[in-house]
N, C-alpha and C positions, 0 to 999 in steps of 0.2 A: 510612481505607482503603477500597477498593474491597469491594464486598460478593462475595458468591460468583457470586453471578444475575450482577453485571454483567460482571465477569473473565471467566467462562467462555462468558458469551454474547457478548462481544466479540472473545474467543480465539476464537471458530469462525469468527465471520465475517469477522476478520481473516487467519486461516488460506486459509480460501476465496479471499477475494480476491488474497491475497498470491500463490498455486499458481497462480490465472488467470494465462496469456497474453499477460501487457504485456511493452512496452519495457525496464524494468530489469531482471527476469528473463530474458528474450532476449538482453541483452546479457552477461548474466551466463552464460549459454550460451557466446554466440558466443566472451565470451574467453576462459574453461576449454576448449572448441573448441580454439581456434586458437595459444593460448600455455602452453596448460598445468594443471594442477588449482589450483596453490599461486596464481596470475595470477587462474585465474577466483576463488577464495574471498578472496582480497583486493579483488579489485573490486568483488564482492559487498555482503562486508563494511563493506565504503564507501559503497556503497548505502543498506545499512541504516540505518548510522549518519546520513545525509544528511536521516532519517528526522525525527531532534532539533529541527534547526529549522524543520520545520515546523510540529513540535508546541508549540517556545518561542511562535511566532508565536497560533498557535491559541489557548495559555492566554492572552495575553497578549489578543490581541483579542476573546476569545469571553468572556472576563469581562470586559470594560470595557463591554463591548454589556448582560451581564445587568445590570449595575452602573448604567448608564447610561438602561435604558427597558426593560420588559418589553415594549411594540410593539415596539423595534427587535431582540429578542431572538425575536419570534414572527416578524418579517421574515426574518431569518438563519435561523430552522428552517426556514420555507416555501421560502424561496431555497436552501438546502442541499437538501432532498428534492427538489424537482425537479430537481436539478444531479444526484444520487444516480439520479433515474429515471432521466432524458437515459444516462447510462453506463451504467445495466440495460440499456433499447433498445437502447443501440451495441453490445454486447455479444451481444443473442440476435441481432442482425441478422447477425453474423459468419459469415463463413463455414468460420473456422476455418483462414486458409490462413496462418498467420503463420510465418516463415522465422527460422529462427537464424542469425543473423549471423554472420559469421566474417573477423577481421581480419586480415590477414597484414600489417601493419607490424612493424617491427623491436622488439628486444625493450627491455621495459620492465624499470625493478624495481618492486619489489612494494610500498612506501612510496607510488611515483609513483600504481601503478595503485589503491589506495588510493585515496588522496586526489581523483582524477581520479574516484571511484565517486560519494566524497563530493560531491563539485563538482557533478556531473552530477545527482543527486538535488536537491540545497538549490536551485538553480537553476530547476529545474522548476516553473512557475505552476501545473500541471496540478494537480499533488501539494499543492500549497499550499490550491490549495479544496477538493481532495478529504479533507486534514484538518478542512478548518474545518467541511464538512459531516457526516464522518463519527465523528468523535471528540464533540460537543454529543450527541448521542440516546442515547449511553451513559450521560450524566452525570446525576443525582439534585439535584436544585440543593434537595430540601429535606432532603437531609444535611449540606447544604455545602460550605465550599471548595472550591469549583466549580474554581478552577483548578488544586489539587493534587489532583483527580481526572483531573481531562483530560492533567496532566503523569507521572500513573500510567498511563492508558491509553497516551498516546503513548510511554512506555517499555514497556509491554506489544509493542505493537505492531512498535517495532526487533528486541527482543527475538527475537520468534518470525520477524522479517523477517531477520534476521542468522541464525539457524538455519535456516533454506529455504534463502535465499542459497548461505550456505557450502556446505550440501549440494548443490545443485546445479551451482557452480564444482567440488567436490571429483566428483562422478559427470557429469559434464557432459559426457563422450564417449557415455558410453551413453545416458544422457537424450536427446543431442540428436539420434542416432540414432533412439531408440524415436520421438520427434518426429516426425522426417522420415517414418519407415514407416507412422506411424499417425497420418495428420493430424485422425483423426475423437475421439482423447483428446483434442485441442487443443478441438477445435471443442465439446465436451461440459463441458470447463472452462469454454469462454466461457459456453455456455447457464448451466451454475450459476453462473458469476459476475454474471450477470445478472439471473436468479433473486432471488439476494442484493441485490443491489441498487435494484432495483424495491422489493423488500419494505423495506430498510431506510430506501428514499425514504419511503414510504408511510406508515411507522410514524415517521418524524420529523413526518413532515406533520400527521398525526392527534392525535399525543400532548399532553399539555398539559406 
């Protein structure tokens, strides 16, 4: 099991990044927006869930790497923290002007827009290395089973991402209002998700 140090210090910074300013959250906006609360917490939700296989993926290859070379296990931290940095910079460089989308197509059900969350998540390369980077600097590889810790993180992770999510489809008129009037909360998201991430580049990079 996950110790307390790493659960709670991975719940914050997954928390952080999760409330920044990206693509799935905005659309998780735009469609509680434009179709409805029950539309956006289903989309959401699909989002989150799309969550799993990145993290199947992760456990799978981020223990065959320690399994296979401690070099190629100290290559994959070096190349995850820098990929971690790259995203802090994109992030403080932001201006903050990110727009919630809003779709006026015809209506969906909620199974569709589901699945269509999930889809849109699993498909994502972005998300793919941003697990492989960011799930390894939580793990303790001299506790062990390295990969049923990365596969508790990555369920951590949906978890609190399916909780935001839904909230956000469910209050998504007013959220994406407060948004629009106050684009400098967006812009102060980005800076701390940046923050976070420089730092957790840093500390992958360092750590043994």
């Amino acid at each position: 099991m996950l110790t307390p140090e790493q659960f709670f210090g991975f719940l914050l910074a997954a928390l952080l990044i999760t409330a920044s300013p990206g693509p799935d959250n905005l659309m998780v906006l735009g469609m509680g927006i434009s179709k409805g609360r029950r539309h956006g917490v289903a989309f959401g939700l699909g989002c989150a869930l799309g969550c799993l296989s990145h993290t199947a993926l992760a456990v799978i290859g981020v223990s065959a790497v320690i399994a296979a070379s401690p070099t190629a296990f100290l290559v994959l931290k070096i190349g995850g923290g820098l990929y971690l940095i790259w995203l802090g910079i994109q992030a403080l460089r932001s201006r903050g002007g990110a727009q919630v989308a809003r779709d006026g197509l015809g209506e969906e059900s909620l199974a569709r827009l589901f699945f269509k969350g999930v889809f849109a998540n699993a498909i994502n390369p972005k998300v793919v290395l941003f697990f492989l980077s960011f799930l390894p600097q939580f793990v303790v590889p001299a506790n062990g089973q390295v990969g049923w810790q990365m596969a508790q993180l990555g369920l951590v992770f949906t978890a609190q991402a399916a909780l935001l999510f839904s909230l956000l489809g469910l209050f998504s008129g007013t959220i994406g209002q407060w948004l629009q009037k106050t684009p400098r909360i967006g812009l102060w998201l980005d800076r701390i998700a940046g923050v976070v991430f420089v730092g957790l580049g840093l500390r992958l990079i360092v750590s043994r």
